[in-house]
PADREN-194554 format. One line per 3 residues: number of its first residue (from 1); their letters; for each residue x, z negated, y negated of C-alpha. Coordinates in Angstrom, 1 decimal, padded with zeros to 4 digits, always signed. Each point is the difference from the previous one (the first is absolute). Last residue first. Layout:
N
NUM	a	X Z Y ~ ...
//
This chain:
489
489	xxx	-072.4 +029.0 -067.3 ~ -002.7 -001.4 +002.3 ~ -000.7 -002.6 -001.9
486	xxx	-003.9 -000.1 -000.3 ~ +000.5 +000.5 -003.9 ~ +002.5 +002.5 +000.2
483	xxx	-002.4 +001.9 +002.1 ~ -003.0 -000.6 -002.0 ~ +002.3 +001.4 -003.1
480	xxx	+001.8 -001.9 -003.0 ~ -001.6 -000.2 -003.6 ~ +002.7 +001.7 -001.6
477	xxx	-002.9 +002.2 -002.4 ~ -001.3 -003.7 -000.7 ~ +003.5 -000.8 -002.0
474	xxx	-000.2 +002.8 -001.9 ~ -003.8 -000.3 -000.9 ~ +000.1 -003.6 -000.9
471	xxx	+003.6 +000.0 -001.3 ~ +000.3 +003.6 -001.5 ~ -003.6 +001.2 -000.7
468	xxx	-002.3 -003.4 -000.7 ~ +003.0 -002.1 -001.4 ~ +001.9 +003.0 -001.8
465	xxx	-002.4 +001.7 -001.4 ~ -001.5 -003.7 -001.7 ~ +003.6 -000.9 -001.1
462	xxx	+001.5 +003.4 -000.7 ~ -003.7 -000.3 -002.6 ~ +001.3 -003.5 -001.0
459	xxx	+003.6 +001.2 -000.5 ~ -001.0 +003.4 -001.9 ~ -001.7 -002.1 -002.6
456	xxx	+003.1 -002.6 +000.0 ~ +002.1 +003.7 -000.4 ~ -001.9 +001.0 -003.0
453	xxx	+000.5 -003.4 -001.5 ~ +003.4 -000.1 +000.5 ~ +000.8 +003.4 -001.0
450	xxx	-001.7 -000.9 -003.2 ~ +002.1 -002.9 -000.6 ~ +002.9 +001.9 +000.8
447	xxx	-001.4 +002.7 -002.8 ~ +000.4 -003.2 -002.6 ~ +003.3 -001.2 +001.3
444	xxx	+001.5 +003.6 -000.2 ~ -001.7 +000.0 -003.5 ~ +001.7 -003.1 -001.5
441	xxx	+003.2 +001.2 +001.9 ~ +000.2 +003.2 -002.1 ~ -000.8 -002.2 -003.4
438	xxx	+002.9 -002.2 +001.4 ~ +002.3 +002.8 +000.3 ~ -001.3 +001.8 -003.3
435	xxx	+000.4 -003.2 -001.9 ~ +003.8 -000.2 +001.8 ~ +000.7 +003.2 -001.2
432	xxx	-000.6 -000.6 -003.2 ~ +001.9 -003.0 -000.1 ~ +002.8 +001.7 +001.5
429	xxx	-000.1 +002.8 -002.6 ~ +000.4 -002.4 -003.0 ~ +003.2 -002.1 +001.7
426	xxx	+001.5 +003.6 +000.3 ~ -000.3 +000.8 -003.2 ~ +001.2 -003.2 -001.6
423	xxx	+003.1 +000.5 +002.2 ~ +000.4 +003.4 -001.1 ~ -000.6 -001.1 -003.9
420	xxx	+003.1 -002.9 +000.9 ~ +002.0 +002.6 +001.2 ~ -000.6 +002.8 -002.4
417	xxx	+001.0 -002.6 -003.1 ~ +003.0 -001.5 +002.1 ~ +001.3 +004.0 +000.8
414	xxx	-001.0 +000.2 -003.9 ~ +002.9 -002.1 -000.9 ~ -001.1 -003.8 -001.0
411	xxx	+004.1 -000.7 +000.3 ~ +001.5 -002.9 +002.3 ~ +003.6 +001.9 -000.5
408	xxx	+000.4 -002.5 -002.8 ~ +001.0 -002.9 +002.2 ~ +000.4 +000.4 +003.3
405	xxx	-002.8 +002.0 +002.3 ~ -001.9 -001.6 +002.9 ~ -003.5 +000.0 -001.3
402	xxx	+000.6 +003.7 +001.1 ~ +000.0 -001.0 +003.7 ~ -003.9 -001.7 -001.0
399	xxx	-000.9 +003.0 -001.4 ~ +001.2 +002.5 +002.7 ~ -001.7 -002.4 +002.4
396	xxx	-003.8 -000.2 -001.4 ~ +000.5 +003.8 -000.5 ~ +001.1 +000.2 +003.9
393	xxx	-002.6 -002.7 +001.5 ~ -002.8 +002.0 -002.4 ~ +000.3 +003.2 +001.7
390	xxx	-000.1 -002.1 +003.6 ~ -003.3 -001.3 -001.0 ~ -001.4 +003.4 -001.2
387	xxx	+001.0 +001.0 +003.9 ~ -002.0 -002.5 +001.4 ~ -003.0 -000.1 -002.1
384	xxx	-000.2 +003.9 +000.5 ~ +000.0 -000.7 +004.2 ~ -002.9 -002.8 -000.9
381	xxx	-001.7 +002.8 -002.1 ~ +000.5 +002.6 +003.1 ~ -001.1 -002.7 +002.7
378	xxx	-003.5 -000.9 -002.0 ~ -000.7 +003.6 +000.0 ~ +000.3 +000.1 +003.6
375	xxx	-002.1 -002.9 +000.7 ~ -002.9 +001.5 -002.5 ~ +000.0 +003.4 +002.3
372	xxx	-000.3 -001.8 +003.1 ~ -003.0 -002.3 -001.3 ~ -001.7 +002.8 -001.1
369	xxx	+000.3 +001.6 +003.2 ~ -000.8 -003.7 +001.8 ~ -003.5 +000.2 -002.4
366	xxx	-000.7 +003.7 +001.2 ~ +000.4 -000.9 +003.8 ~ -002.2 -003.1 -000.5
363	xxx	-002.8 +002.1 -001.3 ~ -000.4 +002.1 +002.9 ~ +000.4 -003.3 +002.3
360	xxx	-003.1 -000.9 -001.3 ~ -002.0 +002.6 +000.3 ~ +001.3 +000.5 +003.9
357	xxx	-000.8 -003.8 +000.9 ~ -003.2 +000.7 -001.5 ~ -001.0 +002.4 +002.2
354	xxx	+001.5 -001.6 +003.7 ~ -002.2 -003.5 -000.8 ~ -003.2 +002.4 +000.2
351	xxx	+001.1 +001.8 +003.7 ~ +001.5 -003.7 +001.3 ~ -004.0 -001.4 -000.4
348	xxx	-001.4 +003.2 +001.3 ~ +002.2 -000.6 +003.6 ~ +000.3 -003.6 +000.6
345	xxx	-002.9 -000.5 +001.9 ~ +000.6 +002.0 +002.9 ~ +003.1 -001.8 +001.6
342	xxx	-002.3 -003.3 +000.7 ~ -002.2 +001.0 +002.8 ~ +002.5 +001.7 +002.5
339	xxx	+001.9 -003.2 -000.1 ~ -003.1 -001.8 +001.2 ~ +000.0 +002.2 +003.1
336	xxx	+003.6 -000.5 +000.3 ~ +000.2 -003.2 +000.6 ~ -003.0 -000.4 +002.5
333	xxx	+001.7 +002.6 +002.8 ~ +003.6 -001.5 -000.8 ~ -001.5 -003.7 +001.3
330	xxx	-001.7 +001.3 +002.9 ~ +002.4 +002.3 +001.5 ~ +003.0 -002.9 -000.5
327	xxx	-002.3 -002.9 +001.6 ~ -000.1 +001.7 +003.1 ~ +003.3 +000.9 +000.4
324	xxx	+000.8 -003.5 -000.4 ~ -002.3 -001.5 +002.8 ~ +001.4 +002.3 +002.5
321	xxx	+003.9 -001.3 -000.9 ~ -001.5 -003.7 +000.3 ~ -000.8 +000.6 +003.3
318	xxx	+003.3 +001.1 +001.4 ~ +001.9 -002.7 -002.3 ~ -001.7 -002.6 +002.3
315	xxx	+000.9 +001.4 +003.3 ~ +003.8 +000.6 -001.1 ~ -000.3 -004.0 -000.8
312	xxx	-001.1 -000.7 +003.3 ~ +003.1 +002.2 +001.8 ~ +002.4 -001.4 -002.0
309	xxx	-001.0 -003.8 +000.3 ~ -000.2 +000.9 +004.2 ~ +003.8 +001.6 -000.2
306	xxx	+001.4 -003.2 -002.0 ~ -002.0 -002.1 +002.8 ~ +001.7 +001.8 +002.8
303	xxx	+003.7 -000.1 -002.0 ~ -000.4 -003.7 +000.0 ~ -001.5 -000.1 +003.4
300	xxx	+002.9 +001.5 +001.6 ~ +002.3 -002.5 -001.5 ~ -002.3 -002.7 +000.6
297	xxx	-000.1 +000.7 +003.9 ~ +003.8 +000.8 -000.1 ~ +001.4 -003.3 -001.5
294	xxx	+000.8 +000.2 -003.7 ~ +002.4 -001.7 -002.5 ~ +003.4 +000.4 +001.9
291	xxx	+002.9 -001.5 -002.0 ~ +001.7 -002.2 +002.7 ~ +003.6 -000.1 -000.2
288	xxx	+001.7 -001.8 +003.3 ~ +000.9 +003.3 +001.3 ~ +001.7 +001.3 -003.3
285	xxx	+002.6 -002.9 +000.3 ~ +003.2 +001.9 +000.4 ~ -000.9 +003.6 -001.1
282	xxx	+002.8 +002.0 +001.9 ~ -000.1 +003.8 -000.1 ~ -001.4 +003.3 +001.0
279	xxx	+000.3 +002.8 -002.9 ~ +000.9 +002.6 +002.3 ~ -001.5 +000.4 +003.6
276	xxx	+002.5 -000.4 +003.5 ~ -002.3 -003.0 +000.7 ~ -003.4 +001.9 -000.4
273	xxx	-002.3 +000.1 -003.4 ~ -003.0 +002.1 +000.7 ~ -002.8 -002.4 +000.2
270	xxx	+001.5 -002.1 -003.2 ~ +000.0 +003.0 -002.2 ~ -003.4 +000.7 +001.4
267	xxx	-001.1 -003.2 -001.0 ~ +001.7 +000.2 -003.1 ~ -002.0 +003.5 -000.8
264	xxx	-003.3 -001.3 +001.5 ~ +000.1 -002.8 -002.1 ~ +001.3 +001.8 -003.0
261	xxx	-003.2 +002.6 +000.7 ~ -002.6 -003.1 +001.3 ~ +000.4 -001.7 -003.7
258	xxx	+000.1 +003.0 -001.6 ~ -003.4 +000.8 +001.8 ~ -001.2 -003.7 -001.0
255	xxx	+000.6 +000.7 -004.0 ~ -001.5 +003.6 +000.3 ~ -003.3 -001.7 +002.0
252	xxx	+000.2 -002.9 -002.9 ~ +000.2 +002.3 -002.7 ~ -002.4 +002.4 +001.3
249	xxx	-003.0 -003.1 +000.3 ~ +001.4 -001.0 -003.6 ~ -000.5 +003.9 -000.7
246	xxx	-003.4 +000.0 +001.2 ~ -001.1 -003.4 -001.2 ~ +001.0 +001.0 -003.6
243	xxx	-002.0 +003.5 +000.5 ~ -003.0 -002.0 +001.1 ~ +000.4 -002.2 -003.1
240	xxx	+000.6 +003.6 -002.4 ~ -003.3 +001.5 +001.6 ~ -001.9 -003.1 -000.7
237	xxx	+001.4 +000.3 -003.3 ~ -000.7 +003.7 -001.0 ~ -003.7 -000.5 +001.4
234	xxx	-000.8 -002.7 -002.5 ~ +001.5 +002.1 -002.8 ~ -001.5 +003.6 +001.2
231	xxx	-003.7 -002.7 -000.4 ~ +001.2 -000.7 -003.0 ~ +001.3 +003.4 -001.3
228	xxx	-003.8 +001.3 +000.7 ~ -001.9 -002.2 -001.6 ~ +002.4 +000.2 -003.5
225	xxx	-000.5 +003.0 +000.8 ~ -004.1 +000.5 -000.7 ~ +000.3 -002.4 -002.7
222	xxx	+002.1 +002.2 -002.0 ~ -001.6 +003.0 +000.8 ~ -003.4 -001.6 -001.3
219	xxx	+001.8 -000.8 -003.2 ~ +001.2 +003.1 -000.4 ~ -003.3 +001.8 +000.2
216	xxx	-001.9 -002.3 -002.8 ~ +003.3 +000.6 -002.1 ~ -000.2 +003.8 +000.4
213	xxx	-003.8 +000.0 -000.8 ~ +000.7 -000.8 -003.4 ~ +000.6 -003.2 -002.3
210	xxx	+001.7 +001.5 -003.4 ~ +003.2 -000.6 -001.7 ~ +000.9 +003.2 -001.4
207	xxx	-001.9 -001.3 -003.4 ~ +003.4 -001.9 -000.9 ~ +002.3 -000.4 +002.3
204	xxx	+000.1 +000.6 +004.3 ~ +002.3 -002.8 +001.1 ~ -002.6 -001.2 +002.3
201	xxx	+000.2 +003.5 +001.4 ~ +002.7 -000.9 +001.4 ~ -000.8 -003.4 +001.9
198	xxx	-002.9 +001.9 +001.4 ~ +002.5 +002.5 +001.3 ~ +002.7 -002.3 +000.7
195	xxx	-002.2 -001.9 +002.5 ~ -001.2 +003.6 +001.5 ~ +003.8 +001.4 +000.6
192	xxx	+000.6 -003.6 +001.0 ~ -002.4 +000.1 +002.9 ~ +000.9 +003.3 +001.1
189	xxx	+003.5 -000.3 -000.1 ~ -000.2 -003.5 +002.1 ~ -002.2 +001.9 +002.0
186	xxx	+002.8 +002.3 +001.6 ~ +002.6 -003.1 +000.3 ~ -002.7 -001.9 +002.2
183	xxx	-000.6 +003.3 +002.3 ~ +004.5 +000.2 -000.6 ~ +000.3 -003.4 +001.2
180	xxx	-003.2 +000.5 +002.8 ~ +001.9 +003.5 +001.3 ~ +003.4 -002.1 +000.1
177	xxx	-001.9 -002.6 +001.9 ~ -001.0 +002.2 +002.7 ~ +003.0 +001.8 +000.2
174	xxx	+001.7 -003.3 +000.6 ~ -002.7 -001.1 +002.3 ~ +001.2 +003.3 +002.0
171	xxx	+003.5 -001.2 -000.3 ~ -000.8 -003.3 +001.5 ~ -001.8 +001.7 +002.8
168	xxx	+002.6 +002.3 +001.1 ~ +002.4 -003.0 -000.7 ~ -001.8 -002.3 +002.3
165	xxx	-000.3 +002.6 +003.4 ~ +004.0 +000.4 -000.8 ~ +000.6 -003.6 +000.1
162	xxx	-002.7 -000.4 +003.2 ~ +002.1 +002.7 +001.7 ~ +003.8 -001.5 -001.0
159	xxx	-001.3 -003.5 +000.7 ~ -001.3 +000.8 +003.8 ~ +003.2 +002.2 +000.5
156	xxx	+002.7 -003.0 -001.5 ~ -002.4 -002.4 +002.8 ~ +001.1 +002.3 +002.5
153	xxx	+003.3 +000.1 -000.8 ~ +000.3 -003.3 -000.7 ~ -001.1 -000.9 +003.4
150	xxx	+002.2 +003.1 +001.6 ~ +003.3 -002.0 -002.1 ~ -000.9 -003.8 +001.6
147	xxx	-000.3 +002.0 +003.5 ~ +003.2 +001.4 -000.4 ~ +001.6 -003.3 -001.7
144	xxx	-001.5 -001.9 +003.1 ~ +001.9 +002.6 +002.6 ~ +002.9 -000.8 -002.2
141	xxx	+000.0 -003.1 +000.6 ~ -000.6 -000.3 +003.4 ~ +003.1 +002.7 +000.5
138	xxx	+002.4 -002.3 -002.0 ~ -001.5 -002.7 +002.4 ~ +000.9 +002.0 +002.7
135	xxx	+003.3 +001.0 -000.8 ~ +001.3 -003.5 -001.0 ~ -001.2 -001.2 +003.5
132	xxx	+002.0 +002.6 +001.3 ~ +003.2 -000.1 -001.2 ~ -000.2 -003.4 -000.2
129	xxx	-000.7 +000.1 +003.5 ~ +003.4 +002.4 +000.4 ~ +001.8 -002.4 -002.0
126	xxx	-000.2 -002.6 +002.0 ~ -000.2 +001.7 +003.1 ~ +003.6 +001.9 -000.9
123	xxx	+001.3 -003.7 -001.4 ~ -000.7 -001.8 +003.1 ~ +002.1 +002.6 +002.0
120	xxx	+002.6 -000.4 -002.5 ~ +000.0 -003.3 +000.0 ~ +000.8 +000.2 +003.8
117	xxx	+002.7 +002.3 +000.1 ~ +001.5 -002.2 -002.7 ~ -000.5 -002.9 +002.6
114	xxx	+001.6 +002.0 +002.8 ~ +002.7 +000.9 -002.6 ~ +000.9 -003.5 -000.9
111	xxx	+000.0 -001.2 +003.1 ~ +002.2 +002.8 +001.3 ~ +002.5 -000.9 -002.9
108	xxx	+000.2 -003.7 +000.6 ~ +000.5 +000.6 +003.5 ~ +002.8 +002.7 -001.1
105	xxx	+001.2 -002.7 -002.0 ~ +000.2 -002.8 +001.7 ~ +001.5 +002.0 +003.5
102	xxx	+003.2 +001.1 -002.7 ~ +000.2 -003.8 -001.3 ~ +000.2 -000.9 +003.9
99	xxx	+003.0 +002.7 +000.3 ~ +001.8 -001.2 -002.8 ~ -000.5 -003.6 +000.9
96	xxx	+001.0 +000.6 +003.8 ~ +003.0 +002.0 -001.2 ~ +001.2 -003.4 -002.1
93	xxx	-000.2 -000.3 -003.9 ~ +002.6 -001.0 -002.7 ~ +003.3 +001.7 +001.5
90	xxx	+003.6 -001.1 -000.6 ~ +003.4 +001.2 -001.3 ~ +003.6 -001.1 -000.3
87	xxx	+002.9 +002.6 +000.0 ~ +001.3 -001.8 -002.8 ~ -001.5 -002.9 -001.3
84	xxx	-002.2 +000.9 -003.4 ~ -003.0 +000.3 +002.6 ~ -002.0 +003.0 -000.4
81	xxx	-003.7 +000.3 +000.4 ~ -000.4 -003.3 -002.3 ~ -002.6 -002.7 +001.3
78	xxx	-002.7 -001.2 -002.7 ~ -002.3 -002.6 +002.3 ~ +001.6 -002.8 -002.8
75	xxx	-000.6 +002.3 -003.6 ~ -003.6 +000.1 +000.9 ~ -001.5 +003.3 +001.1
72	xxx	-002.6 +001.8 -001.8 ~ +002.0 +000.8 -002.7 ~ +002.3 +002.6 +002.0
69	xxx	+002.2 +002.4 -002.0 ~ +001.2 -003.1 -002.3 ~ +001.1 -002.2 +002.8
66	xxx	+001.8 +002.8 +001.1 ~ +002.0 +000.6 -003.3 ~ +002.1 -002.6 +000.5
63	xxx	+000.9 +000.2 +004.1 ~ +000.7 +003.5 -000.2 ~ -001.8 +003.3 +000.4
60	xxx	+001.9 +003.1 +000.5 ~ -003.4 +001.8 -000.8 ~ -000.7 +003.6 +001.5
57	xxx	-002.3 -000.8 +002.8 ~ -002.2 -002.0 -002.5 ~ -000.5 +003.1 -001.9
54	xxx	-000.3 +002.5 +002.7 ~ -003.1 -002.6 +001.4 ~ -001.3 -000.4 -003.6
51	xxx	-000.7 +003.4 +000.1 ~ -002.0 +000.2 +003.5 ~ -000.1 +003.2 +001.7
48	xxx	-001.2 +003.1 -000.2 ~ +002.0 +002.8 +001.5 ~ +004.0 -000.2 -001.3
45	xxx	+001.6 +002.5 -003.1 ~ -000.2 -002.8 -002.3 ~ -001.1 +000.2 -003.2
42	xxx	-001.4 +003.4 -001.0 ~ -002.2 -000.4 +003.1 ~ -002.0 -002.8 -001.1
39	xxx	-001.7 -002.0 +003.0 ~ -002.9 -001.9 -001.2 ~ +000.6 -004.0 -000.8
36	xxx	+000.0 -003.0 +002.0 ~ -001.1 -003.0 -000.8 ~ -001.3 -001.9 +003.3
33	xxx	+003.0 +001.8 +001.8 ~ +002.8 -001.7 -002.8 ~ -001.9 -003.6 +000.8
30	xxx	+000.7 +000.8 +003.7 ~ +003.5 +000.7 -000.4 ~ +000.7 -002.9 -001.9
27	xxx	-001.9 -002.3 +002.1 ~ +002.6 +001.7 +002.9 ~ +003.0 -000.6 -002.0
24	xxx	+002.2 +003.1 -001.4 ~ +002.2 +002.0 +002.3 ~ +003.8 +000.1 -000.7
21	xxx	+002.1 +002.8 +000.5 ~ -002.2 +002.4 +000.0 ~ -001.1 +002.0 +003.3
18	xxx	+000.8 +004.0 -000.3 ~ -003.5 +001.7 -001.0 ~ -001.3 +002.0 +002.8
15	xxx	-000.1 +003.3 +000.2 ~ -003.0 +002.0 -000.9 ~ -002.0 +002.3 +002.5
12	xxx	-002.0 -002.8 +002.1 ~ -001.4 -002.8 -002.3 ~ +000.5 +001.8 -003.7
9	xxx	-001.7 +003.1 +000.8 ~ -002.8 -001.9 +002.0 ~ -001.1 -001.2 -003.3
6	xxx	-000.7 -004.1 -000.3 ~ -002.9 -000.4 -002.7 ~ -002.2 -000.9 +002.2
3	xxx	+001.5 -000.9 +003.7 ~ -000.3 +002.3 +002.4 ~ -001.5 -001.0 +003.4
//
């Protein structure tokens, strides 16, 4: 039997190593084979063997540094190899020793590999039931996470089918109540168009204010909406309640399929993940972490109920859909009857306000000519003002620089007699002009007044036209359509 570590190279085909000179002791030896190293071939040219056996096999050792080499031993059992007599030597150990510490070791060996042997035998069931116990209780738990993944699954189905079921019928009680906004958005034109109407032609002046049949018919239009935007009103908030408890109904379905979706996802994570997989590590203490909040029955009967709540308010929103459309025909078909009523009184009254808009706004054009012409003349005699004024700075200063002269050059020569007679003249024609600038403005004042008058005239007659033909009228021709009315556009 070969020994490990022992090549058959070095037991049969090298020579063997010439005996040394002295041999080291036989705890020596055996504390060198407990440590030995692995054979290095660019240090000795020899098969494996001990270092510490070449070492001890080259020491001279004496009788000082012996006691050193060997610690174990006290200084008294110490017995030098070589006595310092000549030709005087000795031996430590018998035959019989070195052959019974041969028998104690090979014993000791064969014990030690039969109960090796043994270990390992214990070992390969050992680890082979771990083996398999660790298998089968991965494989439990996975089966559990497959079964845990098909319940969300079906449960993720039953959510995705009542969710899309809910958001048909959300979006159809949308349309709904977008047809009641703009219904109840329709009639609020209506209804102010006839307020502002009457308010209007309260602001008729003067002998224009006068209590026809148009009043007596916008009344009755105004009483006939206001009905009808009350009963839209009513409708328009049972509609927006049902819509709440749809989309709280969606929320909580949307809310509960995220829920199952990163369920499903970290359960599936979970279902997959092998012991070659990436991203396995330790958590030290996960097992004793206990964050469940559900058991199964209340799990499934939380997404049960949330599927019930959706299904009873999608029942609800149904029937209040069929009541709506109702309500739409019958309010548009009364509104627009009396609308009908109203538009025809307003017809002679506009034709006699139109004539004496136009007489008046004949006069007014002449009066703004007049006007124009006065405003130019006014610009000329303030332009003549200016330029007079800058004649006079330059006498003004050529007298005032002559002031200047020494002595007996200040001479009254006619220059200083023209000077003085321009300034005079100058001073003459800018009060002139300034009569004729105030004179000007006088009149300019006088045919504003006029204008003003004229165009107050023209205000109350704009005033009257413009009530019964622009607001009343105008606003009456915009009137929206039984199909705007009843929301379908």
């Amino acid at each position: 039997m070969e020994l490990y570590g022992y090549p058959l190279k070095a037991k049969f085909n090298q020579p063997r190593p010439p005996p040394p000179k002295i041999l080291p002791a036989t705890n020596s030896m055996t504390t060198s084979y407990k440590n030995r190293i692995p054979y290095h071939p660019e240090s000795f040219s020899m098969p494996w063997m001990p270092d510490s056996y070449y070492k001890a096999a080259a020491l001279n050792p004496t009788l000082g540094p012996l006691s050193e080499s060997f610690p174990g031993l006290p200084p008294t059992k110490i017995v030098p190899f070589i006595s310092e007599r000549p030709n005087g030597a000795f031996t430590r150990h018998t035959l019989d020793d070195w052959h019974r510490s041969n028998m104690t070791n090979y014993k000791e060996s064969e014990t030690t590999r039969h109960n090796a042997e043994r270990l390992r035998a214990d070992l390969t069931r050992t680890i082979k039931d771990v083996y398999q116990q660790a298998k089968r209780t991965q494989g439990e738990s996975t089966k559990n996470l497959g079964e845990r993944v098909n319940d969300i699954e079906y449960w993720k189905s039953e959510l995705c089918i009542e969710l899309d079921a809910m958001i048909r019928e959300t979006n159809s009680l949308a349309d709904m109540q977008k047809r009641l906004e703009r219904a109840l958005a329709d009639t609020e034109g209506p209804f102010q168009v006839a307020h502002k109407c009457l308010l209007n032609r309260e602001k008729r002046m003067g002998i224009d204010l006068v209590h026809d049949d148009v009043e007596k018919q916008l009344i009755t239009e105004i009483k006939v909406i206001r009905s009808c935007r009350e009963r839209l009103q009513q409708c328009l908030d049972t509609v927006n309640s049902q819509l709440m408890c749809n989309k709280e109904a969606r929320q909580e379905l949307e809310k509960d399929l995220a829920d199952k979706q990163m369920g499903h996802h970290i359960d599936s994570k979970c279902y997959q993940l092998k012991n070659h997989s990436r991203g396995i590590h330790f958590f030290r203490g996960v097992e004793r972490v206990d964050a469940t909040v559900s058991v199964p029955e209340t799990w499934a009967r939380f997404t049960d109920n949330n599927i019930f709540h959706s299904q009873s308010a999608r029942a609800a929103s149904a029937k209040l859909r069929a009541s709506t459309e109702s309500l739409l025909m019958g309010t548009a078909d009364e509104m627009w009857r009396q609308f009908s009523k109203v538009n025809d009184a307003f017809t002679s009254r506009i034709t006699e306000t139109a004539n004496a808009k136009s007489k008046i706004q004949t006069h007014l054009a002449k009066t703004r000519q007049e006007i124009f012409q006065i405003e130019t003349k006014i610009q000329v005699i303030q332009k003549t003002i200016r330029d007079k004024e800058v004649q006079l700075k330059v006498a003004q200063t050529r007298l005032d620089e002559r002031t200047r002269r020494p002595n007996v050059e200040l001479c009254r020569d006619a220059a200083q007699i023209r000077l003085v007679q321009e300034v005079n003249e100058i001073n003459e024609t800018l009060r002139n002009l300034h009569q004729c600038l105030r004179a000007s403005e006088d009149m300019l004042q006088m045919l504003v007044r006029s204008k003003g008058v004229l165009e107050h005239d023209l205000v109350v007659k704009n005033n009257s036209l413009f009530i019964d033909q622009e607001r009343c009228m105008g606003m009456r021709k915009s009137y929206p359509s039984t199909v705007q009315i009843l929301g379908y556009v």
